[in-house]
VMD Tcl script that draws the C-alpha trace (Angstrom):
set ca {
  {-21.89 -4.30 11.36}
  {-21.57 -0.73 12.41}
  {-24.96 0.84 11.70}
  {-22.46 4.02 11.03}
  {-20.61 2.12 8.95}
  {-20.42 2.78 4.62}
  {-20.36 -0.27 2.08}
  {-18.58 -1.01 -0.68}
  {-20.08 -1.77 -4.14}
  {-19.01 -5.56 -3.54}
  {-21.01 -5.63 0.23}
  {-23.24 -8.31 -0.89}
  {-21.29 -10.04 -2.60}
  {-19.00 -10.22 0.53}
  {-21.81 -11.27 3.06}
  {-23.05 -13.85 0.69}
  {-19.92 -15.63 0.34}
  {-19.01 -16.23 3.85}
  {-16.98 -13.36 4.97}
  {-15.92 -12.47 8.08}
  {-16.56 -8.57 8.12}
  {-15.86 -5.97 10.58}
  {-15.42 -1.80 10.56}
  {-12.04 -0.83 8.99}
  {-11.75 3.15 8.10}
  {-15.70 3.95 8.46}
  {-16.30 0.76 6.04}
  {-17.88 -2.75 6.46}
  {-14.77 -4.67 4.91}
  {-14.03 -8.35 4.94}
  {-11.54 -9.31 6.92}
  {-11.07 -12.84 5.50}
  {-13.27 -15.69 4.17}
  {-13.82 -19.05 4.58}
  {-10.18 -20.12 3.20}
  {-8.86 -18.07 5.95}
  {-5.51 -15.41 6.04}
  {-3.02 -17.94 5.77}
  {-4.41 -19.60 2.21}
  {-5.14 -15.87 1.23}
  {-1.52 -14.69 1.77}
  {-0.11 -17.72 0.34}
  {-2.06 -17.15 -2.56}
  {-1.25 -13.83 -3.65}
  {2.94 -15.38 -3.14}
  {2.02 -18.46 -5.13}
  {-0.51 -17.48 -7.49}
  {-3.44 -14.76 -7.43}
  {-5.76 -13.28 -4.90}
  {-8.53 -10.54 -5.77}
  {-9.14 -7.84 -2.92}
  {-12.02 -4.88 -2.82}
  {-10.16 -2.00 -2.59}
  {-13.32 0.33 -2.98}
  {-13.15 1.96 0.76}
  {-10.10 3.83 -0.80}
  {-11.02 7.03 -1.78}
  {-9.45 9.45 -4.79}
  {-9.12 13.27 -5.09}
  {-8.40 14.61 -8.54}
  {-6.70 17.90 -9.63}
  {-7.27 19.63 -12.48}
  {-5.78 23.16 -13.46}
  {-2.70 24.95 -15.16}
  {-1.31 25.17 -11.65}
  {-2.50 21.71 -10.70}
  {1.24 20.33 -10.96}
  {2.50 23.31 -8.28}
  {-0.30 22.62 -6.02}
  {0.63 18.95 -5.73}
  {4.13 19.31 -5.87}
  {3.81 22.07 -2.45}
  {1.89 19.30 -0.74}
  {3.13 16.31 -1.83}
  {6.91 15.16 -0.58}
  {7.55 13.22 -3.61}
  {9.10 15.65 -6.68}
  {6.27 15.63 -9.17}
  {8.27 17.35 -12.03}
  {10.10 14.71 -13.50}
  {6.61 12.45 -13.33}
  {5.52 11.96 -16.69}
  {1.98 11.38 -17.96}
  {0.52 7.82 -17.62}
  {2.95 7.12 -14.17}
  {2.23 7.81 -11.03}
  {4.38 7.88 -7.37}
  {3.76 7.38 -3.58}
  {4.50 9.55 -0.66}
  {2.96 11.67 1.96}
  {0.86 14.95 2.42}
  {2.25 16.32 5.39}
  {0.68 19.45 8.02}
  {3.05 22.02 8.72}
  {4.01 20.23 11.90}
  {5.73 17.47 8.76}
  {3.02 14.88 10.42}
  {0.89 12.53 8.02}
  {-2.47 14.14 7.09}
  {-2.33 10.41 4.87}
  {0.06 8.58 2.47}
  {-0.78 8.83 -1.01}
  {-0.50 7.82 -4.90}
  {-0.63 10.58 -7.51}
  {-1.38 9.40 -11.30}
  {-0.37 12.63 -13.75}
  {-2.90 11.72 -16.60}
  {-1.70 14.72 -18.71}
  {0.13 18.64 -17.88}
  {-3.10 19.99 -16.03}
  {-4.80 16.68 -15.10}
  {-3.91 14.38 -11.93}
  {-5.61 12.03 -9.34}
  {-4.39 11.19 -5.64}
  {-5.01 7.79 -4.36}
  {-5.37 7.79 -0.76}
  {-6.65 6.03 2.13}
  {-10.61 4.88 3.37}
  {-12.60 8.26 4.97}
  {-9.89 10.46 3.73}
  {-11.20 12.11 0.66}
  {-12.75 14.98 2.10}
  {-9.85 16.04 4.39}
  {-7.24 15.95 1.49}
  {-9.61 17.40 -0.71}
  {-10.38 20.26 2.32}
  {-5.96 20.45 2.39}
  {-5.82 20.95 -1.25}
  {-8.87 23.42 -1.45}
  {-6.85 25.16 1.17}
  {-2.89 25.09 0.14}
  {-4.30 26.34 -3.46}
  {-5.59 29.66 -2.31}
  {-6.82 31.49 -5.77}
  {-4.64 29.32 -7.42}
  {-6.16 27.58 -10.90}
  {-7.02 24.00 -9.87}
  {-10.37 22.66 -10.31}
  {-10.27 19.72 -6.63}
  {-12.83 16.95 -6.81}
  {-13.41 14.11 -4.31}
  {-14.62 10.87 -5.99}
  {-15.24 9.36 -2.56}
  {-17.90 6.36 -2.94}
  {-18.16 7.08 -6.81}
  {-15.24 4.80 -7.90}
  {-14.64 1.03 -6.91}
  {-11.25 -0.41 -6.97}
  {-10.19 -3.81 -7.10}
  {-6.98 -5.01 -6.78}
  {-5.72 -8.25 -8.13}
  {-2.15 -9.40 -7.15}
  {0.41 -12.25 -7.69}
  {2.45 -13.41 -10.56}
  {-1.08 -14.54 -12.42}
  {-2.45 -11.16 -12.29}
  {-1.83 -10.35 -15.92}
  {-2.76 -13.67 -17.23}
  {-5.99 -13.35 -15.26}
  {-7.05 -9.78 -16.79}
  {-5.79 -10.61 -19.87}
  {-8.85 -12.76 -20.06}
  {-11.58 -9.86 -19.62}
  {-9.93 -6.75 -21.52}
  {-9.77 -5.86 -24.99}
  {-5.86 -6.12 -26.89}
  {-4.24 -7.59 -23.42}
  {-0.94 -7.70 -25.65}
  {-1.11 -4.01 -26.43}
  {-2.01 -3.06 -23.04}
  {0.79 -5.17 -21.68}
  {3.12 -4.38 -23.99}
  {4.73 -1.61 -22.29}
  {3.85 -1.63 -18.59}
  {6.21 -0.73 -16.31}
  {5.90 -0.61 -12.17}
  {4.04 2.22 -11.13}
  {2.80 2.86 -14.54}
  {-0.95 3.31 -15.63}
  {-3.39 2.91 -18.61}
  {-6.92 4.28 -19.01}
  {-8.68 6.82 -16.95}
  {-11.18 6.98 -14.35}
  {-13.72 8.47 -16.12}
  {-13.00 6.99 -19.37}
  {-12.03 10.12 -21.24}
  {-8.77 8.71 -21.15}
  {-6.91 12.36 -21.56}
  {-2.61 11.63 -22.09}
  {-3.18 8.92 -21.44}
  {-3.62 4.65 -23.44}
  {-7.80 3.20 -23.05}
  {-8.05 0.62 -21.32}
  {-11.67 -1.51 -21.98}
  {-13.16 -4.51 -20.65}
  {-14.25 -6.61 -22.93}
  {-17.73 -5.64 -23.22}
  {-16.52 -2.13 -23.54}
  {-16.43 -0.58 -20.15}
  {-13.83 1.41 -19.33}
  {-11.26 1.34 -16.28}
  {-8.32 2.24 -15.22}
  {-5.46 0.06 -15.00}
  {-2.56 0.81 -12.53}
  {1.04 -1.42 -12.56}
  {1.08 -1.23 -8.34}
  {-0.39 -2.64 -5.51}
  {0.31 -3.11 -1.67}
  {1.60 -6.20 -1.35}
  {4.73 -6.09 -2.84}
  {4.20 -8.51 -5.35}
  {3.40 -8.47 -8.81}
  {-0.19 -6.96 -9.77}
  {-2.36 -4.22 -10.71}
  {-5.28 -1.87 -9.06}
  {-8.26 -1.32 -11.15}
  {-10.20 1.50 -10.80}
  {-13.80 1.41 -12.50}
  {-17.38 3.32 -11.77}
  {-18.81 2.01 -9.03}
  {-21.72 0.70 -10.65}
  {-19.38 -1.78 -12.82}
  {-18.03 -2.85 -9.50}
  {-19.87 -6.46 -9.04}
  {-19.75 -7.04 -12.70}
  {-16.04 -6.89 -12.67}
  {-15.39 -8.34 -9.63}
  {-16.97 -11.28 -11.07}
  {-15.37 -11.58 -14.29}
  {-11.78 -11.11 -12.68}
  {-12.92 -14.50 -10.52}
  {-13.86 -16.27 -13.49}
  {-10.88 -15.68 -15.10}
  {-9.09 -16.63 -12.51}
  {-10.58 -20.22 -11.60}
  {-8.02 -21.85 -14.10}
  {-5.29 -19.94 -11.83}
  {-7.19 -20.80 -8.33}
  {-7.38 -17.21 -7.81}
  {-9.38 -16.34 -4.68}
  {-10.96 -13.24 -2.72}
  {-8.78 -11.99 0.09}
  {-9.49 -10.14 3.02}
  {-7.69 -7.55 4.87}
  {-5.99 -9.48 7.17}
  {-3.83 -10.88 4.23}
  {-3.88 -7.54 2.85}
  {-1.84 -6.80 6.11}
  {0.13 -9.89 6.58}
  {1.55 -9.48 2.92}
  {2.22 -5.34 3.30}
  {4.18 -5.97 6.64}
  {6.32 -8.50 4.87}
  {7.01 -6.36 2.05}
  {7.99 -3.43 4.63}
  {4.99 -1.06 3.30}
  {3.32 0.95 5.79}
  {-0.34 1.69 6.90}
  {-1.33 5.11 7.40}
  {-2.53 6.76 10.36}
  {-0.53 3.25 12.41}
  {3.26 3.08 10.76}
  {3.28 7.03 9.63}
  {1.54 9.70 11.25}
  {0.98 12.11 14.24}
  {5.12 12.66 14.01}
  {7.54 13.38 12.19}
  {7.87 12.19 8.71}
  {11.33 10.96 8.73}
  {13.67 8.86 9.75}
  {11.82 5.61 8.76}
  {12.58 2.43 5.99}
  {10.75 5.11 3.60}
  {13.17 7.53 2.28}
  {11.84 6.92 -1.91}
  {8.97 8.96 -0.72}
  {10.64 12.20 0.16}
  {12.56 14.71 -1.85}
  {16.03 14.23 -0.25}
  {18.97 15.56 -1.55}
  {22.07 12.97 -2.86}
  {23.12 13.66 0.92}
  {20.49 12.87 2.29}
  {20.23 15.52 4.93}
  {17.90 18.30 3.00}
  {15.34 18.38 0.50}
  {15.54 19.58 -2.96}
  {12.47 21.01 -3.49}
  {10.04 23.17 -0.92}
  {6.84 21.15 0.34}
  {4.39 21.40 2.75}
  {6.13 20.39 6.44}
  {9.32 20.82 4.67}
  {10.68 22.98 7.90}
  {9.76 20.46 10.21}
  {11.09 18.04 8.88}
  {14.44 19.69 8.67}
  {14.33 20.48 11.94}
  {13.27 16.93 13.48}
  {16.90 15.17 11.20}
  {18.80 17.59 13.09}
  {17.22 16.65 16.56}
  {18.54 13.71 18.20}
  {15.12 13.28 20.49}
  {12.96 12.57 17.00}
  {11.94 9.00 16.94}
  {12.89 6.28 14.58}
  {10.98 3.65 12.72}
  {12.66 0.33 12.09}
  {11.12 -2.96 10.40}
  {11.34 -6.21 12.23}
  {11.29 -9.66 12.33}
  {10.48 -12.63 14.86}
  {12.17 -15.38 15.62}
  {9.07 -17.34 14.60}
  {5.34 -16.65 13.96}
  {4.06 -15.27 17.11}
  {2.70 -11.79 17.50}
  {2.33 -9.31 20.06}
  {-0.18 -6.38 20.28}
  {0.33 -2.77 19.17}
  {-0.21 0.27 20.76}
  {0.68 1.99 23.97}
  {0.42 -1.14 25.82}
  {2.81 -2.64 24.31}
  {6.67 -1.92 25.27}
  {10.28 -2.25 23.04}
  {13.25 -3.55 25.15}
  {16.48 -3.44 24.52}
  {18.53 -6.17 25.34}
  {19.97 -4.18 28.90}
  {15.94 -4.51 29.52}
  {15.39 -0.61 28.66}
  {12.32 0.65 27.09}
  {12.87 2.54 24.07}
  {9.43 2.87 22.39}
  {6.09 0.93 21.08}
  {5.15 -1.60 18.38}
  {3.37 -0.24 15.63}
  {2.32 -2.93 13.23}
  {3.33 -6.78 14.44}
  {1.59 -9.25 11.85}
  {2.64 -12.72 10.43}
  {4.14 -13.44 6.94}
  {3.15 -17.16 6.65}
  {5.16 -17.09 3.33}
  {9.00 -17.35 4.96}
  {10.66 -18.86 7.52}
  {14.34 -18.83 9.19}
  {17.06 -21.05 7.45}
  {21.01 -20.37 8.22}
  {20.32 -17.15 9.84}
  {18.31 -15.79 6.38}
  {14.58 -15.28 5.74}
  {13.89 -17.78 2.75}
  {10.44 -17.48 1.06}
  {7.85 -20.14 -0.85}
  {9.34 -18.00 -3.99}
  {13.05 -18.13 -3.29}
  {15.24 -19.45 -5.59}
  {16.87 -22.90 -5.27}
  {14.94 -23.79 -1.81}
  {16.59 -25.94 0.54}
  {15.27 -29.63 0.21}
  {12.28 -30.09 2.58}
  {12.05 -26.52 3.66}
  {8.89 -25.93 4.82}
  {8.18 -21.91 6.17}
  {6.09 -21.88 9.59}
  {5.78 -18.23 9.14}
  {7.50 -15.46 10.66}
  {6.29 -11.92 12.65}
  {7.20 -8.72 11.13}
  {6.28 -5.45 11.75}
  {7.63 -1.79 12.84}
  {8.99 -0.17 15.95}
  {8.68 3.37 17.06}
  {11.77 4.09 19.01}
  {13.86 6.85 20.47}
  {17.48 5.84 18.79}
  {18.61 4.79 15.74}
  {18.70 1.28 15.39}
  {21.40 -1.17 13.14}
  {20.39 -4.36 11.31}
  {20.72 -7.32 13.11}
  {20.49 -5.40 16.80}
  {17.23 -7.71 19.03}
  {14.37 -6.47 20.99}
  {12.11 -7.86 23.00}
  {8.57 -6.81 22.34}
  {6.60 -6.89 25.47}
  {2.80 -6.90 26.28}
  {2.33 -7.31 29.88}
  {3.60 -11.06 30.65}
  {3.19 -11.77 26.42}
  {7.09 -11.08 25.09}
  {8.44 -12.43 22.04}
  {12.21 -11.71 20.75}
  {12.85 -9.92 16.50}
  {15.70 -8.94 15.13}
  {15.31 -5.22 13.64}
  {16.00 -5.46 9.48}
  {16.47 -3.68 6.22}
  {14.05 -6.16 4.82}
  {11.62 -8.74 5.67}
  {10.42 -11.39 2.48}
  {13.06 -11.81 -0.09}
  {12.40 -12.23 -3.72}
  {9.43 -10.07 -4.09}
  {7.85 -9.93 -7.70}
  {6.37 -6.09 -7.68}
  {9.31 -4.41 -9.52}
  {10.10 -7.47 -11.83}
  {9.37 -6.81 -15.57}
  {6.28 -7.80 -17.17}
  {7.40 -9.55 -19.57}
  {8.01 -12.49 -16.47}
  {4.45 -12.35 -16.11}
  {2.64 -12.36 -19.42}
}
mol new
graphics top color blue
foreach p $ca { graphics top sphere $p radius 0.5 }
foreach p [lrange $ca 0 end-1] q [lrange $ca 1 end] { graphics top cylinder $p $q radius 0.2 }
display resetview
């Protein structure tokens, strides 16, 4: 470990139960355990894995002109959010490049939270204290105050059902994106949510896997204590603790990016993201005004911008990322770098289509080996179905660029499929 580097609540916990841990964001984070990625991503797809969460940090807003701050430096349109839901997208610089992704939660008119990535609390917090100017908007960063744990997989509400108070109440209406409880547990606009022994937490219908499952936010000296209850629970479901690498694995495969590697230092647009800006029906203007707004106007209208495009292998090998690392087209050309290559060991090829462990109506026998995914950076607009060649100096491997990578995901099915 990185004498540098921060801990999470759950450190100890990690280390004692054979993790294998590294730096990730300023944090000492497990990376996987002794069941290794592979069982950890299948187990999210088949059943339920439990991840720490807690090197996320969260910035809240609080004001009468909270809501206009946010919406100015947000790209999402806040207005129609109503309390108890909450939406991604990006804060942008004026340049319309990522200062991070990030979740906002609208617990009432003057009261909201943004979710955002590990070591970035201060600088959104230092944006916000800045776009505001006099404005009336209280900014706090929670950094290292609040744990989160997430716990996804189509057994994640059977599993918490078993450690908070009225499960069928809380359940009861709980759509995706949606959230109960608050941070703090003053619960303003907004449903309590208690464990059963009383403490309070904040329950949120997302996740970034792209299945089914929720992110619980609690103080961070409840952190261990719920960790552990969430695992009990969860030993009639074989629920198990998952590292990052299947954190990665399963968010490639679900086409979600990672800030600061899939979005950042350009341009904001012209990626497999456009829920998380405020286009027009046209989709070739905005309809609101937003930090980077001008930018990004400018960069639709310039054929040089570059263009981010999901892909997948032909089979489970990777390839590195970076600069190193070219994209060929297939007159040998090089048209930009990989950003994220990972493997989805959930899916595999069958008839020209990506089938998954969750598909309906599998082919007898089939049997995924796994399959790379990932996301270009190129200088051209790419169509479905057009191959690459991913090269890293005499390492190549052949994808196919796609709208989509593992079919049948669970995240925006209704909860009533899961209760």
């Amino acid at each position: 470990m990185d004498e540098k580097s921060k801990k999470t609540p759950l450190n100890s916990w990690h280390r004692e139960n054979g993790a294998n841990m590294a730096d990730f964001g300023g944090f000492d984070m497990p990376l996987w355990y002794e069941t290794g990625v592979k069982q950890e991503h299948l187990a999210v797809i088949e059943s339920a894995g439990i991840f720490d969460t807690s090197h996320m940090a969260c910035v809240t807003a609080e004001g009468e002109e909270a809501l206009d701050l946010l919406q100015y430096c947000h790209t999402r349109d806040l207005a129609p959010l109503k309390d108890g839901r909450c939406v991604y997208g990006a804060i942008l610089d004026d340049n319309g490049h990522v200062v991070d992704d990030a979740i906002v939660y609208r617990f009432n008119r003057t009261t909201f939270m943004v979710c955002v990535n590990a070591g970035m609390g201060k600088a959104v917090a230092d944006h916000l204290e800045h776009r505001k100017g006099g404005g009336a908007v209280a900014i706090e960063d929670l950094s290292e105050r609040l744990a989160k744990i997430d716990v996804q997989g189509k057994n994640a509400a059977r599993i918490l059902a078993g450690i908070i108070e009225n499960p069928h109440g809380v359940f009861e209406t709980m759509p995706y994106f949606s959230f109960k409880g608050h941070y703090d547990g003053k619960a303003p606009g907004a449903s309590a949510v208690m464990l059963t022994d009383k403490t309070p937490l904040l329950l949120s219908r997302s996740g970034y896997t792209g299945e089914f499952g929720f992110e619980l936010f609690v103080q961070a000296s409840h952190a261990v204590k719920l960790w552990n209850m969430i695992l009990e629970a969860g030993r009639a479901f074989n629920v198990i603790p998952c590292g990052l690498g299947a954190r990665d694995s399963l968010r490639a495969g679900a086409v979600l990016p990672l800030s600061h590697q899939d979005i950042g230092a350009w341009p904001f647009v012209n990626h497999p993201w456009p829920f998380a800006l405020a286009l027009n029906s046209n989709r070739d203007g905005f309809t609101k005004d937003f930090v980077g707004k001008e930018a990004l106007e400018k960069a639709m209208s310039d054929p040089g911008t570059g263009f981010t495009h999901a892909f997948a292998g032909d089979n489970l090998r990777k390839i590195g990322t970076g600069s190193e690392t070219e994209v060929l087209d297939v007159q040998g050309n090089t048209i930009g770098t990989v950003l994220t290559c990972a493997t989805d060991m959930a899916i595999g090829w069958h008839n020209k289509r990506i089938l998954s462990i969750a598909s309906p109506d599998l082919p007898e026998g089939f049997k995924p080996k796994g399959i790379s995914c990932g996301f270009v950076l190129v200088n051209r607009k790419l169509a479905p179905g057009e191959r690459l060649t991913l090269q890293e100096k005499k390492r190549k491997i052949t994808v196919t660029i796609v709208d989509d990578v593992r079919p049948h995901r669970t995240a925006r099915k209704k909860i009533d499929n899961f209760r």
